[in-house]
C-alpha positions as CSV (number, residue, x, y, z in Angstrom):
1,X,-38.3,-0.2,-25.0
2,X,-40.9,-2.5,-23.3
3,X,-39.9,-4.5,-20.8
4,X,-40.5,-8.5,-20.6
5,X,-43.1,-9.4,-18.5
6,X,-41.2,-10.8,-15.0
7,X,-38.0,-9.2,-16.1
8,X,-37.1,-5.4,-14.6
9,X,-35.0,-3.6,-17.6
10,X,-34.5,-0.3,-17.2
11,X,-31.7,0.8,-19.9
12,X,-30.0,4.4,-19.6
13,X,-28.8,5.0,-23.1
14,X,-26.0,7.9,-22.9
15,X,-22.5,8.9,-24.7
16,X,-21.1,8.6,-27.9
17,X,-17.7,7.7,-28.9
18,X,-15.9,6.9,-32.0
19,X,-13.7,4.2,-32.7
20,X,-11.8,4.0,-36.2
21,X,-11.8,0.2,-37.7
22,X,-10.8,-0.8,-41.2
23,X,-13.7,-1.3,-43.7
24,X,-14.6,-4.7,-46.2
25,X,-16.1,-4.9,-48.5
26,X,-19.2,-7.4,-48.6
27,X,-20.3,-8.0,-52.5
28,X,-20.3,-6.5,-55.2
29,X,-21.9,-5.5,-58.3
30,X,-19.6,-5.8,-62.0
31,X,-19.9,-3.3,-64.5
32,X,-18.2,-3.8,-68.3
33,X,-17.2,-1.3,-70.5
34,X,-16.1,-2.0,-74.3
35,X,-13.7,0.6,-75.0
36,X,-12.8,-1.3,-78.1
37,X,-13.0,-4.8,-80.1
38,X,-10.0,-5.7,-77.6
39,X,-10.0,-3.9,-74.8
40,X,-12.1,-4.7,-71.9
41,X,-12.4,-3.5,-68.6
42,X,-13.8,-4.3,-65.7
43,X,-15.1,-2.5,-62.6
44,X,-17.1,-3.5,-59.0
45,X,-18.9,-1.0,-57.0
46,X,-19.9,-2.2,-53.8
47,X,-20.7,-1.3,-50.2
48,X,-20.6,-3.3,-47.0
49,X,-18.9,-2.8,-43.4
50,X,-16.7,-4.1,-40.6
51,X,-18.4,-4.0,-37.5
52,X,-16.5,-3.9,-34.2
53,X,-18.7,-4.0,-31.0
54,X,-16.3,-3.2,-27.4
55,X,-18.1,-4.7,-24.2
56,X,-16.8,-3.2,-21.0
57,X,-17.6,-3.8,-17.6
58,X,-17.8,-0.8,-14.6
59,X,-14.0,-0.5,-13.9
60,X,-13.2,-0.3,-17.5
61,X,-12.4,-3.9,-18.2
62,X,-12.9,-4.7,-21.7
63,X,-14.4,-8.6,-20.8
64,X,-15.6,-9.3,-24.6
65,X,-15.0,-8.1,-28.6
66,X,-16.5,-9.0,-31.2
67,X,-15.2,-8.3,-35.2
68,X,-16.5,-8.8,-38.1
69,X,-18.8,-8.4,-41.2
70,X,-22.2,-7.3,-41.9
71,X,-25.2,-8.9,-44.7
72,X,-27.0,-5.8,-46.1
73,X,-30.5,-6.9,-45.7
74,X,-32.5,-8.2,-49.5
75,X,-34.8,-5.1,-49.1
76,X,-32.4,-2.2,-48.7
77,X,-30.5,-4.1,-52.3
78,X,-33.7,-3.4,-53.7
79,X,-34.3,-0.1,-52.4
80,X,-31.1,0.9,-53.9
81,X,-31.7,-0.5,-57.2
82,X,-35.2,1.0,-57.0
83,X,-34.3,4.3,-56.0
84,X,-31.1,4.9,-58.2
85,X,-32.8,3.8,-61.5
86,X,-36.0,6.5,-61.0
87,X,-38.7,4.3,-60.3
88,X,-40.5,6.2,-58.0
89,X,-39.5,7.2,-54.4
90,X,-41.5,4.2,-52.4
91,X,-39.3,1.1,-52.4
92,X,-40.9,-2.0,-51.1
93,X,-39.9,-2.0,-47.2
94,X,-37.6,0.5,-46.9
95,X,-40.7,3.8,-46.6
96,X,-38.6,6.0,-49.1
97,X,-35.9,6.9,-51.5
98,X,-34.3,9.1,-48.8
99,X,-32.7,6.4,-46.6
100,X,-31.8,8.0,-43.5
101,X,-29.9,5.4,-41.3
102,X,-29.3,7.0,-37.9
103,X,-29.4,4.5,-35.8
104,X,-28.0,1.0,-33.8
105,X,-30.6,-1.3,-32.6
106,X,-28.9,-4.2,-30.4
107,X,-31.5,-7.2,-30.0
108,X,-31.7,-9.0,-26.8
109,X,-32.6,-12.6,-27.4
110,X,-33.8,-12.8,-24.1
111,X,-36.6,-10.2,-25.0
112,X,-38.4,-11.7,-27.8
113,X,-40.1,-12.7,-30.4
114,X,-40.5,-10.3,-32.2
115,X,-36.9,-9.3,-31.8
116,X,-36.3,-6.2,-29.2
117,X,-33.8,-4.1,-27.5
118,X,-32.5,-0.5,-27.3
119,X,-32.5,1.9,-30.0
120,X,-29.8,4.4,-29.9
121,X,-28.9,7.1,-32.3
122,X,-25.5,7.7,-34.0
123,X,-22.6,9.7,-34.1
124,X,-21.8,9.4,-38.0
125,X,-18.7,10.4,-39.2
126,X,-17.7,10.8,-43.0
127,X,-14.5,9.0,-44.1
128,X,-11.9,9.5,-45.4
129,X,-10.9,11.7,-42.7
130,X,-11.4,15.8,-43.4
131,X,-14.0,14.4,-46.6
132,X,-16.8,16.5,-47.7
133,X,-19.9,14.9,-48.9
134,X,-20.3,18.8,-50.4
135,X,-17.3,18.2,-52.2
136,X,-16.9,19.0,-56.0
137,X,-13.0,17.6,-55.9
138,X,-12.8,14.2,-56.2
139,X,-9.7,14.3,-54.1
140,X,-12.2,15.7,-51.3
141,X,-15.2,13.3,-52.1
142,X,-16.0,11.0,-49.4
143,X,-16.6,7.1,-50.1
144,X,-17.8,5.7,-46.8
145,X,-19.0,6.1,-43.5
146,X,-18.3,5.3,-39.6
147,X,-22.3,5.0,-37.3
148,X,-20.7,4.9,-34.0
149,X,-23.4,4.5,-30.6
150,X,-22.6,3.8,-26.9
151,X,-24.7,1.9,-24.8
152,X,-24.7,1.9,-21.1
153,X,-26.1,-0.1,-18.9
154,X,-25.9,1.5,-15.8
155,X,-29.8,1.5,-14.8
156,X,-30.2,-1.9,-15.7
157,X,-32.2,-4.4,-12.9
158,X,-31.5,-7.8,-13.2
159,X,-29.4,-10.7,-11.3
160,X,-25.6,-11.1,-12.9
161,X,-25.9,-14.8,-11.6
162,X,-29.1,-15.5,-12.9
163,X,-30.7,-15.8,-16.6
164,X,-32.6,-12.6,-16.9
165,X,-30.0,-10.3,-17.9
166,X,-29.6,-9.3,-21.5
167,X,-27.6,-11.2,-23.9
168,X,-27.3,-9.7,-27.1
169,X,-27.1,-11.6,-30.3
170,X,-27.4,-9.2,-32.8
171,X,-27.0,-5.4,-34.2
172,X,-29.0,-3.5,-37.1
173,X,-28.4,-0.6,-38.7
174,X,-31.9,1.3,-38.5
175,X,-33.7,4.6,-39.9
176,X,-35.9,6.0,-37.4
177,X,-37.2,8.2,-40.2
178,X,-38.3,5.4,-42.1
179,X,-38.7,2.5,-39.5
180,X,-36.3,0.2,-42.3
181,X,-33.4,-1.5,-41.6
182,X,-30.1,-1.4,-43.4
183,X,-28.0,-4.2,-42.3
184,X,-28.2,-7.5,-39.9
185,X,-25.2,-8.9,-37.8
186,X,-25.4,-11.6,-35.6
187,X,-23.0,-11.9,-33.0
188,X,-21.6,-15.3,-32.4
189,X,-20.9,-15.5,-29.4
190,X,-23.6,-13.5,-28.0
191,X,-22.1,-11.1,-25.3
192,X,-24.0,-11.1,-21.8
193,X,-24.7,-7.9,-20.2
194,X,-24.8,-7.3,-16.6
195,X,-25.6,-3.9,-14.8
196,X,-23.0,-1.1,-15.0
197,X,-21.7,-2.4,-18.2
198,X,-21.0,-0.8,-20.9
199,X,-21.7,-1.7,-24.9
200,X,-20.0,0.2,-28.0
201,X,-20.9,-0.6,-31.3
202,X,-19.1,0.3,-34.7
203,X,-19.9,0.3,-38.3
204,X,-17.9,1.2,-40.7
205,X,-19.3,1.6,-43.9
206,X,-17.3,2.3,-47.6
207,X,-18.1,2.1,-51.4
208,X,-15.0,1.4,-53.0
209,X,-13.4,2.5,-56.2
């Protein structure tokens, strides 16, 4: 990452660790099925995340937390419908049909426009626990996901009384194989970082039944 002119950021990106939260589910999509003249039944499929981000400061002190839902961005929609029904393997936006999303970008509004901030990859972790996504049981299937990153901030250079340190006011869920993002959250408040502290961010990701 760049740094702001007149602004010394030096972020040391290190650790993982995974933290469990409990998944939403943010919209939907209703499919219908006439199984006869009277019977009719109903069915959503969607897939959408809770996102928990942890702020800690050098002794340990969790100082802020943050809960709450995440808007799947209008391209990756597309992509999906794109992909699943066969037209091609080049969705508007996203790069390609194989939608690797590795990665938590947190975005410093102090370090824009464009929007910019670290990029850190993920520890991903299939749910429900002991799932197989090689699975051929249902019963062993998994339906969602956890993208877990740790940022530390332990090289950063700025003044905790001042104005220059990084305040960050939102998260994205980001391919670095494709460059495309998945998912936007804005954090409201945004949570002010100062050097030694430590930032961990976690989506959790399902596709209900």
């Amino acid at each position: 990452m760049e740094s702001k002119e007149g602004k010394k950021f030096n972020y040391k990106i290190t650790g993982l660790v995974a933290i469990a939260v409990v998944a939403a589910i943010v919209g939907t999509l209703t499919f219908t099925s006439f199984q006869n003249n009277s019977d009719l039944q109903t069915q959503s499929i969607g897939i959408g995340a809770y996102v928990t981000v942890e702020a800690y400061h050098e002794d340990g002190t969790l100082f802020q937390k943050w809960e709450g839902h995440n808007e799947l961005v209008a391209a990756f929609r597309n992509a999906l419908v794109y992909c699943i029904t066969g037209q091609g393997n080049t969705p508007p936006n996203i790069g390609n049909c194989d939608m690797d999303f590795d990665s938590i970008i947190i975005i410093d509004e102090n370090l824009g426009p464009p929007p910019q901030g670290p990029v850190l990859s993920s520890q991903i972790t299939f749910t429900p626990e002991n799932c197989s996504v090689q699975a051929t049981l249902e019963i062993d299937q998994c339906t969602g996901w956890i993208m877990t990153s740790t940022f530390d901030f332990d090289t950063l250079s700025c003044d905790p009384n001042g104005s220059d340190c990084p305040k960050i006011s939102d998260l994205i869920a980001f391919s670095s194989v494709n460059n495309s993002i998945l998912n936007s959250v804005a954090l409201d408040p945004p949570i002010n970082i100062v050097p030694n502290d430590r930032l961990v961010v976690t989506m959790d990701f399902t596709i209900p039944s």
